[in-house]
ZAPAMAR-377025 format. One line per field, with one value per residue (C-alpha): residue number from 0; x, y, z; residue in three letters. Coordinates in steps of 0.25 Angstrom, whole numbers, plus 5000, padded with zeros to 4 digits. Example, Ala and Ser with C-alpha at 12.3 -4.5 7.8 and 13.67 -1.06 7.14 Angstrom:
num = 0 / 1
c1 = 5049 / 5055
c2 = 4982 / 4996
c3 = 5031 / 5029
residuo = ALA / SER
***
This chain:
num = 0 / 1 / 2 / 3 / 4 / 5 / 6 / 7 / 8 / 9 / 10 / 11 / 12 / 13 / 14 / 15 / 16 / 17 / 18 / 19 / 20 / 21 / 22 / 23 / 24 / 25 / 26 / 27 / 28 / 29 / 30 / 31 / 32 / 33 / 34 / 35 / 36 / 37 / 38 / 39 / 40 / 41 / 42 / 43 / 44 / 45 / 46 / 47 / 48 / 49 / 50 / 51 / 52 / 53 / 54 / 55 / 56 / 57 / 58 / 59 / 60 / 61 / 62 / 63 / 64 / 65 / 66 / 67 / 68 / 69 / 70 / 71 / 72 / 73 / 74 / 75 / 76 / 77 / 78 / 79 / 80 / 81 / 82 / 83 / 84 / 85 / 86 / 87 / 88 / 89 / 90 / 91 / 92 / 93 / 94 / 95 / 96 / 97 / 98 / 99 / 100 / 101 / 102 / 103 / 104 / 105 / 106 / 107 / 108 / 109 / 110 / 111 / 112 / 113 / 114 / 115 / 116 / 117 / 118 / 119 / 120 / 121 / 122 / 123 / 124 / 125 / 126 / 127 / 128 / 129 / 130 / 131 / 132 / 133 / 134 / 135 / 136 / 137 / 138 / 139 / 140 / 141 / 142 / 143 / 144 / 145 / 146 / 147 / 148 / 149 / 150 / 151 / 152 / 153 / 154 / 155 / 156 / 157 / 158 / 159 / 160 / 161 / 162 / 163 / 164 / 165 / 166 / 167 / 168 / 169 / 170 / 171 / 172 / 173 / 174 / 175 / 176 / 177 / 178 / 179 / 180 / 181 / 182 / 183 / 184 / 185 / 186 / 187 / 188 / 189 / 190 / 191 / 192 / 193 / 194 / 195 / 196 / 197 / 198 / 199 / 200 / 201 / 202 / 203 / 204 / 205 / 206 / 207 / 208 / 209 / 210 / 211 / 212 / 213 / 214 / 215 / 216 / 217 / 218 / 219 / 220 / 221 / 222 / 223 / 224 / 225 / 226 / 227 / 228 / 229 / 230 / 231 / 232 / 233 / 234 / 235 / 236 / 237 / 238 / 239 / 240 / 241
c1 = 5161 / 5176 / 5186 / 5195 / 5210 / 5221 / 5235 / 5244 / 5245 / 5237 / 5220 / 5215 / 5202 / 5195 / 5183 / 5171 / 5158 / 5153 / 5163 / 5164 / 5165 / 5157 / 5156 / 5142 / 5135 / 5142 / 5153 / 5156 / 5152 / 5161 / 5173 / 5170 / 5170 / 5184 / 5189 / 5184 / 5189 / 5204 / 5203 / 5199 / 5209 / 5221 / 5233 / 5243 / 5252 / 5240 / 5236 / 5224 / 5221 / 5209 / 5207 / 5197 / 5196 / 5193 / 5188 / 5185 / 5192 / 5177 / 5167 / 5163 / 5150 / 5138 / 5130 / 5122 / 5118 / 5114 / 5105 / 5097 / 5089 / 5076 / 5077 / 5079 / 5090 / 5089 / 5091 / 5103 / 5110 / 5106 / 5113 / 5124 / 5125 / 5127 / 5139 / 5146 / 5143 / 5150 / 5162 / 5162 / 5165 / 5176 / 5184 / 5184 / 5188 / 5200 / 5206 / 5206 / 5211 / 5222 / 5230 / 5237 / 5227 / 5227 / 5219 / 5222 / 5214 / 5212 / 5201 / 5192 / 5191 / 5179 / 5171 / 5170 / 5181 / 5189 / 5189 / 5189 / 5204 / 5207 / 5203 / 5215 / 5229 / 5234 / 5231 / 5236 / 5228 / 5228 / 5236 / 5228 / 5214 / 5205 / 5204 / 5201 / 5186 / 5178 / 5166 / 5157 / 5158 / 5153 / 5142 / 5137 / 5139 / 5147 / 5158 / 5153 / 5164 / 5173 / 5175 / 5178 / 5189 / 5195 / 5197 / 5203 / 5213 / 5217 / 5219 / 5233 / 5230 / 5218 / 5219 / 5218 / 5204 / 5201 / 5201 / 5195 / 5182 / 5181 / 5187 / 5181 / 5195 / 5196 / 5211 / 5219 / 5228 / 5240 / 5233 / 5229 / 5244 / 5247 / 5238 / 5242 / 5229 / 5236 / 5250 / 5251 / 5246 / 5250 / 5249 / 5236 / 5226 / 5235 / 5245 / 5236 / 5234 / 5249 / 5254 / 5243 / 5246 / 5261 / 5258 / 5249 / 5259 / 5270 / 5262 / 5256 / 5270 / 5275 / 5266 / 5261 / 5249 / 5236 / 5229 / 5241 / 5241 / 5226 / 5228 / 5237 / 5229 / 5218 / 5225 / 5230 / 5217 / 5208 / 5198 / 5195 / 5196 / 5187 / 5176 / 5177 / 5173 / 5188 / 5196 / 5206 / 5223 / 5219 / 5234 / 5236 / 5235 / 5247 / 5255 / 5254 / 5261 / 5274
c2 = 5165 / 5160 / 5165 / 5155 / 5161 / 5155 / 5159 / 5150 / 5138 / 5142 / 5144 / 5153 / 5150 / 5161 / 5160 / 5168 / 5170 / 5179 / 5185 / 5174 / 5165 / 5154 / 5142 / 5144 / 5133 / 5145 / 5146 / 5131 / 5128 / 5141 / 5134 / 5120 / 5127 / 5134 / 5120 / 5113 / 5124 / 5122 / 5106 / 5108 / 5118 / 5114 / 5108 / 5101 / 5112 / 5120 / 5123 / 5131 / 5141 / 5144 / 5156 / 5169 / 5183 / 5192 / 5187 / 5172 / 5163 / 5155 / 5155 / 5141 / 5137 / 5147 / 5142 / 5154 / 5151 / 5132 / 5142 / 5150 / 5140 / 5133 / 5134 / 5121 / 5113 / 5104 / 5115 / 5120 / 5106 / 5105 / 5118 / 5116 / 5100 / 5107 / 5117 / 5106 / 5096 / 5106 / 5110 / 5095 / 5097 / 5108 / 5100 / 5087 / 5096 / 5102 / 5087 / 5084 / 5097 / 5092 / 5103 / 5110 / 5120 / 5129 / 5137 / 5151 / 5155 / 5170 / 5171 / 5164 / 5150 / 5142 / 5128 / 5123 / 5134 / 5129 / 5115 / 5121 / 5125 / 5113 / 5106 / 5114 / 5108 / 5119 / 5131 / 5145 / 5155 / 5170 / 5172 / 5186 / 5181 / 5170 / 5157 / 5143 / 5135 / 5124 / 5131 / 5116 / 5112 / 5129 / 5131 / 5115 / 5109 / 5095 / 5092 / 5080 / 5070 / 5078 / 5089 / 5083 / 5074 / 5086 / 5093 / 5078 / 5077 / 5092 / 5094 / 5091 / 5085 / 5079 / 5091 / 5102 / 5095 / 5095 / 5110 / 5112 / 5103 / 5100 / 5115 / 5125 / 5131 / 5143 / 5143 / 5154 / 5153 / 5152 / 5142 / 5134 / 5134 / 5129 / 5118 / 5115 / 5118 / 5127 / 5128 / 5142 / 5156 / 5167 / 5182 / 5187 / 5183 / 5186 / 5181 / 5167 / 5167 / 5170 / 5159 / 5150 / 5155 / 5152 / 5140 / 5135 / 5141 / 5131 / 5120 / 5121 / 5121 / 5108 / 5105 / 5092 / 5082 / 5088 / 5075 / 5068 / 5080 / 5078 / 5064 / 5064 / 5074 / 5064 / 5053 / 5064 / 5066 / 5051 / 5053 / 5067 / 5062 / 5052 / 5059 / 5069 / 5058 / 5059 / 5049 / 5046 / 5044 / 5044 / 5045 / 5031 / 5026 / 5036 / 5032 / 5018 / 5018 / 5023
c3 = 5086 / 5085 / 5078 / 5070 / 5065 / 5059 / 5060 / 5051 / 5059 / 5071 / 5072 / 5083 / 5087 / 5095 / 5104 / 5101 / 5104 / 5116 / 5126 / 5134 / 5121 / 5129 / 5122 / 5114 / 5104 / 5094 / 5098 / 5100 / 5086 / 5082 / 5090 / 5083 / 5070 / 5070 / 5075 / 5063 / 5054 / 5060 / 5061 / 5045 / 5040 / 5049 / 5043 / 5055 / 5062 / 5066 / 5081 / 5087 / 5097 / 5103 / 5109 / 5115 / 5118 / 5129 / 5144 / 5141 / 5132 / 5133 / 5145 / 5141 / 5137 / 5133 / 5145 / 5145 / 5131 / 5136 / 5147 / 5136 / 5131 / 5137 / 5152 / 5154 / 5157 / 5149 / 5137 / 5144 / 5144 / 5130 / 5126 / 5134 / 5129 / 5115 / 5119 / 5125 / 5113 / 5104 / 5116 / 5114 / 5099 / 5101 / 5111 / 5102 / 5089 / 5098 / 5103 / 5091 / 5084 / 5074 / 5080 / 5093 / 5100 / 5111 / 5119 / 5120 / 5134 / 5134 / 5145 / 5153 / 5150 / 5156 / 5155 / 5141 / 5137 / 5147 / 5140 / 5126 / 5131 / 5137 / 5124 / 5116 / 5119 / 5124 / 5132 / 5133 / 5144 / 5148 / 5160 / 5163 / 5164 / 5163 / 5170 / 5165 / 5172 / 5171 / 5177 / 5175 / 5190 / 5195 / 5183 / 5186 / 5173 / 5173 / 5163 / 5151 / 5148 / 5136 / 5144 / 5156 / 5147 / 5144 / 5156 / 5160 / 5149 / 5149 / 5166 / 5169 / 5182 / 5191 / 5201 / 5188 / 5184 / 5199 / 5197 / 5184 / 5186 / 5200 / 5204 / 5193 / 5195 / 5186 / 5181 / 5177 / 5168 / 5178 / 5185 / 5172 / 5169 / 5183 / 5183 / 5167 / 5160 / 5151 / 5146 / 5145 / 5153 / 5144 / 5147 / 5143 / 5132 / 5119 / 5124 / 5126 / 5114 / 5107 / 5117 / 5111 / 5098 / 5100 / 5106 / 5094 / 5083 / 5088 / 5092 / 5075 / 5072 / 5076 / 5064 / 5070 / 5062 / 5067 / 5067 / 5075 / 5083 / 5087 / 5088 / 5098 / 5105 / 5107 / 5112 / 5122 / 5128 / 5126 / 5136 / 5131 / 5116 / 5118 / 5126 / 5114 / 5103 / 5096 / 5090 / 5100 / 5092 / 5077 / 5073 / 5079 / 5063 / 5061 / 5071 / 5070 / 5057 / 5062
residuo = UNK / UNK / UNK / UNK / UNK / UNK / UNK / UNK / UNK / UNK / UNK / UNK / UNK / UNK / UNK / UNK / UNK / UNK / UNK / UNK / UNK / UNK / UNK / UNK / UNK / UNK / UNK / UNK / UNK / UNK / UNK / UNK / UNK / UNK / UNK / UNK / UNK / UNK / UNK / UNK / UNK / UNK / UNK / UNK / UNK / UNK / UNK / UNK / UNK / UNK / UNK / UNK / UNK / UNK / UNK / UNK / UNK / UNK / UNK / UNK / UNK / UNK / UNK / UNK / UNK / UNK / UNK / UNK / UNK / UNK / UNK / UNK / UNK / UNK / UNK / UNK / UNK / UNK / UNK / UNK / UNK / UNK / UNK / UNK / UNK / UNK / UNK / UNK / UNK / UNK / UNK / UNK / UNK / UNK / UNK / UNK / UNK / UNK / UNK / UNK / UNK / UNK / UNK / UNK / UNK / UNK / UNK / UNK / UNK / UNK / UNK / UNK / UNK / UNK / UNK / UNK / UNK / UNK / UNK / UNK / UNK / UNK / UNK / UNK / UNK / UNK / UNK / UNK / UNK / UNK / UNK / UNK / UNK / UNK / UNK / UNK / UNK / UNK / UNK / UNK / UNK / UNK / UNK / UNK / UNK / UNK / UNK / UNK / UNK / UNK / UNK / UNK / UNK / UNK / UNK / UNK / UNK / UNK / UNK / UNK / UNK / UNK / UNK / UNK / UNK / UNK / UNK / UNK / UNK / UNK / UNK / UNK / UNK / UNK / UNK / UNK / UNK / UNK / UNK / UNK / UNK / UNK / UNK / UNK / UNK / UNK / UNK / UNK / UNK / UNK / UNK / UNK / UNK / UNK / UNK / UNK / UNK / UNK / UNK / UNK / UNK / UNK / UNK / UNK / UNK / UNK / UNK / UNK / UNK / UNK / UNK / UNK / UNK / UNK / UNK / UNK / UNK / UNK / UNK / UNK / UNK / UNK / UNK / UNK / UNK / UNK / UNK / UNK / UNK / UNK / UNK / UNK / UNK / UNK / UNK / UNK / UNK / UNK / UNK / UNK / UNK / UNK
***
């Protein structure tokens, strides 16, 4: 499953389970599990990277795994119902993460991996290989409301969402930079991650109040906060003290 690590103010989560680390039931829960543990025992001035190894960074959902059960398609949906129920989870727990994060994009990101980045604040990619793709609109799946709010609120521009869910444009990370997915395109895949790493180390240090952090970040993004079932500018009470 993942791997959780912390390194003084900085947590890297790295993705597990099979080469591809599709997004599994397993290793869902793993993912929700080592987000928990970092919104428990995290102090402001912290950041998080999430990150992979090898070929894919995650080739999204285990769809292989929705089509082993009863031949039926009503068993498919059900299993496939339940990844996106917990993806659900995972994006909710990173908007409102009391902390920076960043993705560290060192392979091939697809579908629901493909919004498990866009859902971190930041984004760092491989320049070498890899490509970013929202494979829905090939495979013949349609988006459900959360997800499509968060490809809304993290495309810069109408033409970019064109491309990512009208298009199934596969982005490289040259492209992605161009069109502003990503802030950065680094060398290769340890370099994606000491960027990230870099990035998060002096993001952590400007030792900013988590739950103002993730407060603001929130109100950033309404529709997406909404549609996710979080509370939208809890440091209004704060601020209107002042």
């Amino acid at each position: 499953m993942c791997s959780l690590e912390k390194r003084g103010r900085i947590w890297i989560l790295t993705l597990g389970g099979d080469d591809e680390h599709r997004l599994s039931p397993d290793v869902l829960d793993s993912i929700k599990s080592a987000l928990d543990r970092i919104r428990s025992e995290s102090s402001s001035g912290s950041a998080l990277v999430t990150t992979s190894t090898g070929k894919f960074f995650s080739n999204g959902f285990d769809l292989a795994w929705a089509r082993s059960g009863p031949s039926s398609a009503a068993s498919f949906q059900q299993r496939l119902n339940l990844m996106v129920d917990k993806h659900r989870s995972i994006v909710a727990s990173l908007v409102s993460l009391p902390m920076p994060t960043i993705a560290a994009i060192t392979g091939h990101a697809a579908a629901g991996a493909f919004m498990l980045a866009l859902a971190h604040d930041y984004i760092v990619m491989r320049r070498d290989r890899g490509f970013l793709y929202m494979s829905e609109l090939d495979i013949g799946l349609p988006f459900v409301d959360y997800m499509m709010a968060l490809i809304r609120a993290k495309s810069p521009s109408p033409a970019v969402l064109r491309d990512i869910v009208l298009r199934s444009r596969r982005f490289t990370a040259g492209e992605a930079l161009d069109a502003r997915i990503i802030q950065v395109a680094a060398a290769d895949s340890g370099e994606a991650v000491a960027e990230a790493v870099r990035l998060a180390e002096d993001l952590a240090g400007r030792g900013w109040d988590g739950k103002v952090y993730a407060s603001i970040r929130t109100a950033a993004f309404p529709e997406l906060a909404g549609g996710l079932g979080l509370v939208i500018g809890i440091a209004k009470k704060t601020t209107s003290r002042l």
